[in-house]
C-alpha positions in Angstrom: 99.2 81.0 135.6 99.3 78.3 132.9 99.9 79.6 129.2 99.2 76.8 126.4 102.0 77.4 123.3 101.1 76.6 119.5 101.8 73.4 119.9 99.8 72.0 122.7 102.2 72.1 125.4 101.4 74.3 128.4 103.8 76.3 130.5 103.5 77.0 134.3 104.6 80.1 136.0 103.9 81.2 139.8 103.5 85.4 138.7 103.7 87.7 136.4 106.1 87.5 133.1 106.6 89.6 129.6 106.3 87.9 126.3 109.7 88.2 126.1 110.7 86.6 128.9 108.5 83.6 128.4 110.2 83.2 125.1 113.3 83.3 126.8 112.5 80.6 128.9 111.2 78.5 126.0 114.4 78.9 124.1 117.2 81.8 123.7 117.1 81.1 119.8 113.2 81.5 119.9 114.0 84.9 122.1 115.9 86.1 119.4 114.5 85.4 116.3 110.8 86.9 118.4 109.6 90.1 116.6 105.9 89.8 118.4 103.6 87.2 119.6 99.3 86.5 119.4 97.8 86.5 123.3 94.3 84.3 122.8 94.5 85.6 118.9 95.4 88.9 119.2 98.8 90.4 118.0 100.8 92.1 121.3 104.3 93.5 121.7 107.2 91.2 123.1 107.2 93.6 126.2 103.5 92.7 127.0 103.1 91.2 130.7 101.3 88.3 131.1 99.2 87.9 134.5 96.7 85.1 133.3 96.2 82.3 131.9 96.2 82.1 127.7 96.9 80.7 124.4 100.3 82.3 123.1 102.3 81.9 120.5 105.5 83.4 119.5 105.7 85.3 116.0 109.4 85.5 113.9 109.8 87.1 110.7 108.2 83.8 109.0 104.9 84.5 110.2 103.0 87.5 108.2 101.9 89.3 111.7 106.0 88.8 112.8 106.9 90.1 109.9 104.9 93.2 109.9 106.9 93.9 113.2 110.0 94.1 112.2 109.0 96.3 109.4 107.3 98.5 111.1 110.4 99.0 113.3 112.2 99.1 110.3 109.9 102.6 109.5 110.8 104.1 112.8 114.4 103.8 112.2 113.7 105.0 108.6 111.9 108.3 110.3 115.3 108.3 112.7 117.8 108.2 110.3 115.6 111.2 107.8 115.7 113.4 111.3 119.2 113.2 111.3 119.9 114.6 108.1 116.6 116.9 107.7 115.9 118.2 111.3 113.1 120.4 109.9 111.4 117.4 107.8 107.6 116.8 110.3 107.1 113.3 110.9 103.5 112.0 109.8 103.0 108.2 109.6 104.8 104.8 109.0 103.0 102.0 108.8 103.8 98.5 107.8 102.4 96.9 104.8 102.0 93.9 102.2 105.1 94.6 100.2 107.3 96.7 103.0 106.8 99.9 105.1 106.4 103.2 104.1 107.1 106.7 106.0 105.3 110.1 105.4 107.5 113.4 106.2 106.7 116.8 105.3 109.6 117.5 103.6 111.2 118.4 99.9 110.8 115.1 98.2 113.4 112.6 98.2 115.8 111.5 95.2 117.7 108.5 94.7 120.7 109.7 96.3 118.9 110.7 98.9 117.4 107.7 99.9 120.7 106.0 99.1 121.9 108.5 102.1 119.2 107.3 104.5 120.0 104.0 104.2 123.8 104.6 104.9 122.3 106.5 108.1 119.9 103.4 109.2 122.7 101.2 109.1 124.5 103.3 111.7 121.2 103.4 113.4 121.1 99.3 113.4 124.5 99.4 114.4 124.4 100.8 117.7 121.8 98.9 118.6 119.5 101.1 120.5 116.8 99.0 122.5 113.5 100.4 121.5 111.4 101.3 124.9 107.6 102.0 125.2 105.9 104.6 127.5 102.6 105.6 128.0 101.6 109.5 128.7 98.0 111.0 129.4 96.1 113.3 126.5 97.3 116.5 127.7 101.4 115.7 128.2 101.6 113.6 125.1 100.3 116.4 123.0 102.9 118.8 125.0 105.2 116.3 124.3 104.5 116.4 120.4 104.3 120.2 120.7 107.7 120.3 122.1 109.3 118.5 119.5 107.4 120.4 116.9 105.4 117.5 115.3 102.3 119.0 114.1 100.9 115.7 112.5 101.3 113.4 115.5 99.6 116.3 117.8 96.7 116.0 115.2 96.6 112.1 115.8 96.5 112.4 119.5 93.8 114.8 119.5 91.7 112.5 116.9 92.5 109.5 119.5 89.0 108.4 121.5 88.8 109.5 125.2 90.1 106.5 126.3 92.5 105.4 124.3 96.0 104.5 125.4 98.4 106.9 123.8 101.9 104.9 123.7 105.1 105.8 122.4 108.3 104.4 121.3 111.9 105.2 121.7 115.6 104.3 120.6 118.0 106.6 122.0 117.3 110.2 121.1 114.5 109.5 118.5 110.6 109.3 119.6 107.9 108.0 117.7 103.7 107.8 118.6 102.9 104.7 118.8 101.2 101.7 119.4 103.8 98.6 118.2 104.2 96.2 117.7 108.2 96.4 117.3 111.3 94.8 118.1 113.2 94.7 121.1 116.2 96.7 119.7 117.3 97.9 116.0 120.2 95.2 115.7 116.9 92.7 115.1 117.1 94.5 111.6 118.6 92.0 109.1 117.8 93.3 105.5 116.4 96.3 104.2 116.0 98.7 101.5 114.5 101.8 100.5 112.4 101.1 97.0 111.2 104.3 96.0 109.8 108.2 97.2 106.6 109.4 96.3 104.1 112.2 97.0 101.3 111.2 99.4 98.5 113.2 100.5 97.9 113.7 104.1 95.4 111.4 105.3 94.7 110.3 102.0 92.5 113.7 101.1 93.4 116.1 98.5 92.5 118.7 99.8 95.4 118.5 102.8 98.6 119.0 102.3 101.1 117.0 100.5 103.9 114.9 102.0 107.1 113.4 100.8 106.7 109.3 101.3 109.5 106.7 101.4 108.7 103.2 100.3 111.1 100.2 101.7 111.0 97.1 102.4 112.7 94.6 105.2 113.1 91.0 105.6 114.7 88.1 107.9 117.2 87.5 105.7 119.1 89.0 102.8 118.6 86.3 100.3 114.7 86.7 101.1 115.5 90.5 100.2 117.3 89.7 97.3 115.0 87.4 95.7 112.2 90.3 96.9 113.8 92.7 95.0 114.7 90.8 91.7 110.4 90.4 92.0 110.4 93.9 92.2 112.0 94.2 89.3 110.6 91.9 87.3 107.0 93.8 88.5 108.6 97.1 87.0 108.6 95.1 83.6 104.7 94.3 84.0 103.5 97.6 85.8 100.5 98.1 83.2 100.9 102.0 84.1 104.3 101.4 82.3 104.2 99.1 79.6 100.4 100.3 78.8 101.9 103.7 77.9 104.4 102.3 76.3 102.5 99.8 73.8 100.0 103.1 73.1 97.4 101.1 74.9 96.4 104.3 76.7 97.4 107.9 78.1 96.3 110.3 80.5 96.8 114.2 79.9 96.7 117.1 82.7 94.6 119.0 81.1 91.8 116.2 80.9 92.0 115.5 84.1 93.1 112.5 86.5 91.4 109.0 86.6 90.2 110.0 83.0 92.4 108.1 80.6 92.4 108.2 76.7 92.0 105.1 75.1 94.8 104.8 72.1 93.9 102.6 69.4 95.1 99.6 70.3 93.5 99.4 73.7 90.5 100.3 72.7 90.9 97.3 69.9 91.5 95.1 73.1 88.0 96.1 74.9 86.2 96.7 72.0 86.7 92.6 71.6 86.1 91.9 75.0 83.1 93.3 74.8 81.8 91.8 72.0 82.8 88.5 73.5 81.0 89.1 76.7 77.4 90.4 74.9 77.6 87.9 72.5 78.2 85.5 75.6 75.4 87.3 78.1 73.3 87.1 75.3 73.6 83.1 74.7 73.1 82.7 78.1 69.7 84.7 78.6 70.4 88.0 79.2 68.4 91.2 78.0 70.6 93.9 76.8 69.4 97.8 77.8 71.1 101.1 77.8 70.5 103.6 79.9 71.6 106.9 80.3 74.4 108.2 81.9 72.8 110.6 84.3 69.5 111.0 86.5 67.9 113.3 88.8 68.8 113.2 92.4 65.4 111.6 92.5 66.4 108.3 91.7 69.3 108.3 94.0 67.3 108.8 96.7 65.1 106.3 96.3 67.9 103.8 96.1 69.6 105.4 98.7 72.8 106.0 97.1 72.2 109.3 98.1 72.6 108.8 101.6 75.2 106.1 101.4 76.8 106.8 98.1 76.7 110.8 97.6 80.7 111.8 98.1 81.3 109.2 95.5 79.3 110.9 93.2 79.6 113.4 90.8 76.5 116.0 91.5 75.8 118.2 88.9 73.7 121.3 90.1 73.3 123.0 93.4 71.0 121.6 96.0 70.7 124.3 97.9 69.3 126.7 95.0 65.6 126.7 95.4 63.9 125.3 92.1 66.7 124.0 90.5 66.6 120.2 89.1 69.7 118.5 90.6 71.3 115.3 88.4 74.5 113.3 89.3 76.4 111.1 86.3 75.6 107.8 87.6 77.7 105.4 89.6 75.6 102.6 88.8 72.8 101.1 86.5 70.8 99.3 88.9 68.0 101.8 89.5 67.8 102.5 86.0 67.2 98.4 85.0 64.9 98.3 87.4 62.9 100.7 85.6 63.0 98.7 82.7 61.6 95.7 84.7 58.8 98.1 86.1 57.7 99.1 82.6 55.1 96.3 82.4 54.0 93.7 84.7 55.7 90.7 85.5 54.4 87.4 86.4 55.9 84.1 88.2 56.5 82.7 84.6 58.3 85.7 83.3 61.1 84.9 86.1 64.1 85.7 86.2 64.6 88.6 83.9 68.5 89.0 83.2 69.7 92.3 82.3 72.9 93.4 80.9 74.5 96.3 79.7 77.8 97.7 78.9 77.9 100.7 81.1 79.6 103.9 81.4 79.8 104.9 85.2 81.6 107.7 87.1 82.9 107.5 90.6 84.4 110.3 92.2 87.6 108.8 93.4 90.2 110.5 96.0 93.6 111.6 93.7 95.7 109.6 96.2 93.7 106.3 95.5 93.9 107.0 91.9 96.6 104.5 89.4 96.9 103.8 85.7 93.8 101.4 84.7 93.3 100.0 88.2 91.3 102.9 89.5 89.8 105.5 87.3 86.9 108.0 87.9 85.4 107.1 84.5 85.0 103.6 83.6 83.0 100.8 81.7 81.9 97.9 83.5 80.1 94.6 82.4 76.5 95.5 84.5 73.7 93.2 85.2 71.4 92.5 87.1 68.8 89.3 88.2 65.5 89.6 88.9 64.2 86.4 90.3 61.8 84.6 92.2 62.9 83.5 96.0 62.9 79.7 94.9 65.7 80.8 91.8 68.0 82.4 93.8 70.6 79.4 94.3 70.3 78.5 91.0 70.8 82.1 89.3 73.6 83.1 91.7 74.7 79.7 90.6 75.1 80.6 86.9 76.5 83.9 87.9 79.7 82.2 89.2 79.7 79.9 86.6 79.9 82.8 83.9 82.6 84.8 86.0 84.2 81.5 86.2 83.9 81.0 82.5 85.4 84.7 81.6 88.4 84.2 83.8 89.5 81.0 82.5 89.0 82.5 78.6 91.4 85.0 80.0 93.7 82.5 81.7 92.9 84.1 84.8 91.4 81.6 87.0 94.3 80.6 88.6 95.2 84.1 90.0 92.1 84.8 92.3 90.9 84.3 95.4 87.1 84.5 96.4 85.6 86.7 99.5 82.4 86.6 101.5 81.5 90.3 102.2 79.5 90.7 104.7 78.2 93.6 107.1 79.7 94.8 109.7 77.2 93.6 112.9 78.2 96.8 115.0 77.5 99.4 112.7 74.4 98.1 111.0 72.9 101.4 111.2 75.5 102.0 107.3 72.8 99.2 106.0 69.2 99.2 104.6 67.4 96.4 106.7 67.8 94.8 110.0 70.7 92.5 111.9 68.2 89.6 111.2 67.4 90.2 107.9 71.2 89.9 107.3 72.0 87.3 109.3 69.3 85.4 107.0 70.7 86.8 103.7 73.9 86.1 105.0 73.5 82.5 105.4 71.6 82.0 102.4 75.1 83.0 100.7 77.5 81.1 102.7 75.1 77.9 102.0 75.1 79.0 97.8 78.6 79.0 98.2 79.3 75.8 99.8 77.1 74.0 97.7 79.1 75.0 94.5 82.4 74.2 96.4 84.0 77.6 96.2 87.0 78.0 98.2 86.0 81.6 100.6 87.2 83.6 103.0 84.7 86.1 105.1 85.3 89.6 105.3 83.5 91.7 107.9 81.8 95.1 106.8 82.9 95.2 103.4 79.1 94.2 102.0 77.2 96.8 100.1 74.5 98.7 101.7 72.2 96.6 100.5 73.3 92.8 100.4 76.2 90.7 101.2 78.3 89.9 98.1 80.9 87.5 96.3 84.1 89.3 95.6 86.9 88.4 92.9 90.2 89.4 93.9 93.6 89.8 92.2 96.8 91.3 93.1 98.6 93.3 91.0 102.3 92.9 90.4 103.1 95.0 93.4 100.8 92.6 95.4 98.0 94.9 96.1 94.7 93.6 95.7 91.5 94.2 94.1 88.1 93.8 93.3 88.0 92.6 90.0 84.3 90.9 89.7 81.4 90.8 92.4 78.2 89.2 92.5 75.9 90.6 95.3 72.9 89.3 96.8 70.0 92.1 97.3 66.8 91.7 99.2 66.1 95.1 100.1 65.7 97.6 97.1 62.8 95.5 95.4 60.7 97.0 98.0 62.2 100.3 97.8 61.5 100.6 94.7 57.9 98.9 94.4 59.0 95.6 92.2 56.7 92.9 92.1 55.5 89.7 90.4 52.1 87.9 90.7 53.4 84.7 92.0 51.0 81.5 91.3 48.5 82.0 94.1 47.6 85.1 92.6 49.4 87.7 95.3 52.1 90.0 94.3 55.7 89.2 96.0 58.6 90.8 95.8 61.7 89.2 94.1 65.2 88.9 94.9 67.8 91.0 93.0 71.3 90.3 92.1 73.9 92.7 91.0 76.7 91.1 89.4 79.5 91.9 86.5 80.9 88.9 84.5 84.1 90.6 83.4 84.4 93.7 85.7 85.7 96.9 84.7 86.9 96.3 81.2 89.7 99.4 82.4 90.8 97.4 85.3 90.4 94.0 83.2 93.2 95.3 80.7 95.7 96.5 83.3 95.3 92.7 84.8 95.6 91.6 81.6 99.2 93.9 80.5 100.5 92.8 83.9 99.6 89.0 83.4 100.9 88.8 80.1 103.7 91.5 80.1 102.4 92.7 77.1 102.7 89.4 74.9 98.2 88.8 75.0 96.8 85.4 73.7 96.4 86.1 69.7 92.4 86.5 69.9 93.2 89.3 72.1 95.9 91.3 70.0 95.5 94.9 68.4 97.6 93.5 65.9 97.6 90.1 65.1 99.9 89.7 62.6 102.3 92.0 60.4 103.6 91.6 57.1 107.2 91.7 56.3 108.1 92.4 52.9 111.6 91.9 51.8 112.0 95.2 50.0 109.4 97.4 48.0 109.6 95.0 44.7 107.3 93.0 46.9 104.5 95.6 48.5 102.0 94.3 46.2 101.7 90.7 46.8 102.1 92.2 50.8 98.9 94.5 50.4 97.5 91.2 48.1 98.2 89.2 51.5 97.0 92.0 53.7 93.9 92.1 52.0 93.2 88.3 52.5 94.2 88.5 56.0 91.9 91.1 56.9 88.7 90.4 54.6 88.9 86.6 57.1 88.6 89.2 59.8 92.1 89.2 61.4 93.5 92.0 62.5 96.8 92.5 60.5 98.9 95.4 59.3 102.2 96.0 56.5 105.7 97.4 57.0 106.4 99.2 54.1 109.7 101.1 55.6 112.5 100.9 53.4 114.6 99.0 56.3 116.6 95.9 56.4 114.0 92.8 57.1 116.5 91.7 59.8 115.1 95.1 61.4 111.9 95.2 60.9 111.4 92.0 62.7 113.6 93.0 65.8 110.7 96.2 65.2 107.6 93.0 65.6 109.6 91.1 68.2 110.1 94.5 70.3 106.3 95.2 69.8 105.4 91.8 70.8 103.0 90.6 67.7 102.3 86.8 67.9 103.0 86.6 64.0 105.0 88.0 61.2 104.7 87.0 58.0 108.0 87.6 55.7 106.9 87.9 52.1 109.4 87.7 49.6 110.0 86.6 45.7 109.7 83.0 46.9 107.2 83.3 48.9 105.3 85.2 45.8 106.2 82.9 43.6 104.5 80.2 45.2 101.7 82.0 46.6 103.1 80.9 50.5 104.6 82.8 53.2 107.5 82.8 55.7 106.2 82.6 59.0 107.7 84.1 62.5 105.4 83.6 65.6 105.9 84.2 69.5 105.2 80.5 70.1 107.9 78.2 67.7 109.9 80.9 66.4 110.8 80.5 62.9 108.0 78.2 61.3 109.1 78.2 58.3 107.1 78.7 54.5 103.3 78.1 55.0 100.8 78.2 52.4 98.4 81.4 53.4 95.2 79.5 53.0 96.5 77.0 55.8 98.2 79.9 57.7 94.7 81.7 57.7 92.5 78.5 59.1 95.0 77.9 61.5 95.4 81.7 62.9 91.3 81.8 62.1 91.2 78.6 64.9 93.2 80.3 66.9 90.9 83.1 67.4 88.2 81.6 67.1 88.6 79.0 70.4 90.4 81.9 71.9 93.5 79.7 72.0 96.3 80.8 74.8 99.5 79.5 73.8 102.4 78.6 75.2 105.4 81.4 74.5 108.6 80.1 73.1 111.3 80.7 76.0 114.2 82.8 75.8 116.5 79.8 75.1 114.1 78.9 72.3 114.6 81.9 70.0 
């Protein structure tokens, strides 16, 4: 058999070898380094035997797919070392992820000291070196096995498992895992690890199951590639928006209220209420039609859509459909039905193309506990909402502008540089989740991947993540944990025009049907501000700040010509407040720095005297006296242009 490497070069053997031994025979330091390979593209375990002829090519730790390897060997020593020292804790699952590994037991939940236990125990585990050796067992003896050993959770995997699945386990001397690898060849291929945290996880995700104890680590190569991880880790704690927000009184959640469902303070609402404006005033310029609808509609409506069907466990229902005569409603998880209603109102014609709605809109989305965080993923939220009704021969050119506002928003924000784009598209063996047929798709599809290459956006296709109804462009960031989301999305819809009877007299005279897309410009304004706290640490561009500026004054003799100052500040429409505690001014602007304010103004009886003021910014530091009038145009600039400027470093100040 002949098996061609990564690089072009072809090796020739006369039978059968393993992965492993091929690597081997490439090089001992290859062998060693190995943590898995890819056979013809697709990721197998070192101890895979090779009888034909392939592409192959040997992962390490420096690939991503490598890397996942060892960490999720890294997990089974993790669930090794926590059977030592809880026999009764149940074993669930341990995956390998972005940032690390994690392990589900049911078990009391873990403190720091007891992770800080488990780790001395996985070392011992690495030490001995126990080579980790897979086996295969039929249905019926692999769920004995499990019984055996008492593992309710991995007996309720098996039994999930198809027909024909392979059911493979793993071991390292006494321990014995379900599953199906990746791993290393032994647990001495462990370099550098650590456990990061313990959490509460439910099982399978579902709140309605039973609640485990998870453990959060992390494993590298090498243990300056773990140290450097870890000081990122840290620095990420500094910018976790589920931190910092609560702690700048940008927002709260309360038991009692409810989870997902968080109280905007003050000061974050401030922050959307501007971004809001922004983006009207914005939509507006650009052609866009502002409705509101309301919050809730009859089940009706969602059937015709048929978020019914595809959308109804996301949904909050509000009456009983099985009670004969009653009307049934359901808050709404969208607007699109509802603006298509307001197109349908009167009729259109080929000149009245495209219509551009937009609306600020409320929507509820009944989110799983487990998937619930901070800002990032809330059952209640406001999103920027529109939607495009256009003619077949506008579609390029609307989805065009669509971009080109998301694009516009994102670099306001200074934003743009931290997203990537994705092509959703459906998943071709289970069309029977879409509305439409396989070539109706395959059309729409293309039409998208051509949109997109003419405006020279940089994509990456994802398979079966579309919407039921239309491919779509999605927006992603990472948060400072690395896990990504959906921030904006502009979908392409061909399907619920006809659905629900939308038409325009086209200029032959015969009704058509238009095209439809959904977009948002901004996103969820929630989600926006969590991006924002974590992208900023706290310290927003100026235009953006609850509080622009605060006054300083000296001591009380000068409150009035502070409130005379306040008063010009705000009646310019800047957003400014006044210490009047009867501290030291050396405090109070340790108080402004803590609470990161781009500006402080110290007033004082020479800054009354001659009508100036002493200012203190995040950018230069001490500026020195400024005359208020030229303060104000500048800060009034500032604002204005939505200026982001550059903060003074820590060396400055």
């Amino acid at each position: 058999m002949i098996i061609t490497l990564k690089d072009g070069s072809k090796k020739e053997y006369d039978g059968a070898r393993s992965i492993f031994e091929i690597a081997q025979d490439i090089s001992e330091g290859l062998a060693r380094a190995a943590t898995a390979a890819e056979v013809n593209g697709e990721v197998k375990d070192l101890r895979t035997v090779i009888e034909d002829d392939c592409e192959l090519s040997i992962l390490t730790a420096n690939d991503p797919k490598g890397l996942a390897a060892l960490r999720h060997t890294t997990s089974h020593v993790l669930a090794e070392a926590v059977k030592r020292l809880y026999p009764n804790a149940k074993l669930a699952i341990g995956p390998s992820i972005d940032t690390g590994f994690y392990y589900d037991f049911e078990s009391d939940s873990f403190s720091r000291e007891d992770l800080d236990a488990i780790e001395k125990e996985m070392k011992k585990i690495i030490k001995e070196g126990a080579k980790l050796e897979r086996f295969e067992l039929p249905r019926e003896k692999a769920i004995a096995f499990m019984e055996e050993k008492g593992e309710p959770y991995k007996v309720e995997l098996i039994r999930d498992l198809p027909e024909d699945a392979i059911i493979s386990f793993y071991s390292q001397g006494e321990f014995t895992d379900l599953c199906a690898g990746p791993h290393l060849m032994s647990t001495k291929g462990i370099k550098a690890f650590k456990l990061t945290s313990s959490s509460g996880a439910y099982w399978r995700g579902n709140e309605k199951n039973k609640m485990l104890a998870r453990i959060y680590g992390t494993a590298f190569a090498k243990k300056d590639e773990l140290n450097e991880h870890l000081k990122q880790m840290e620095e990420a704690k500094k910018r976790d928006h589920n931190k910092l927000g609560r702690d700048m009184e940008l927002f709260a959640t309360v038991d009692v209220i409810g989870q997902g469902l968080p109280l905007l303070m003050p000061k974050g609402a401030s922050m959307i209420q501007t971004m809001q404006r922004w983006i009207e005033d914005e939509e507006e310029r650009r052609g866009y039609m502002r409705t509101k609808t309301p919050l809730m509609a009859k089940k009706d409506l969602y059937v015709i859509s048929d978020h019914w069907d595809h959308y109804k466990e996301g949904m909050f229902v509000l009456g009983d459909e099985e009670k004969e005569g009653e009307e049934v409603f359901a808050l709404r998880p969208m607007t699109c039905p509802f603006q298509y209603y307001v197109y349908k109102q009167s009729p259109k014609s080929y000149r009245d193309l495209p219509c551009r709605y937009g609306e600020t809109s409320t929507l509820f989305r009944n989110e799983d506990s487990g998937e619930m965080h901070g800002l990032t993923r809330v059952r209640q939220f406001t999103i920027s909402e529109g939607h495009l009704v256009v003619r077949p021969d506008q579609v390029e050119d609307e989805f065009r502008g669509c971009v080109d506002l998301a694009k516009y928003c994102l670099e306001t924000l200074g934003l743009e540089g931290d997203v990537t784009y994705e092509l959703s598209l459906a998943d071709p063996d289970n069309m029977d989740k879409y509305l439409g047929n396989r070539e109706l798709w395959d059309e729409v599809e293309n039409n998208m991947r051509q949109i997109l290459n003419h405006i020279g956006i940089k994509y990456t296709e994802v398979t079966g993540e579309a919407a039921f109804y239309g491919p779509k462009l999605d927006i992603q960031a990472k948060n400072v944990y690395g896990k990504q989301d959906t921030m904006i999305t502009i979908q392409l819809d061909m399907f619920l025009a006809e659905r629900f009877d939308m038409t325009f007299v086209d200029k032959d005279g015969e009704k058509k049907r238009p095209y439809i897309i959904h977009r948002t410009s901004i996103g969820c304004y929630e989600r926006t501000l969590a991006w924002l706290i974590e992208k900023y640490a706290g310290k927003f561009p100026t235009w953006l700040c609850p509080e622009q500026v605060r006054i300083l004054p000296i001591s009380e003799k000068f409150h009035d010509y502070g409130a005379k100052v306040l008063e010009k500040l705000r009646a310019n429409g800047i957003k400014a407040t006044m210490d009047e505690r009867a501290e030291k001014i050396g405090y109070k602007i340790r108080e402004a720095r803590l609470a990161k304010l781009p500006y402080m103004l110290v007033v004082g009886a020479q800054e009354e005297e001659q009508n100036v003021v002493a200012v203190r910014s995040r950018f230069l530091g001490d500026e020195g006296q400024k005359n208020l009038d030229e303060f104000i145009d500048a800060i009034c600039k500032e604002i204005r242009t939505k200026e982001i400027r550059q903060e003074m470093t820590e060396e400055g100040k």
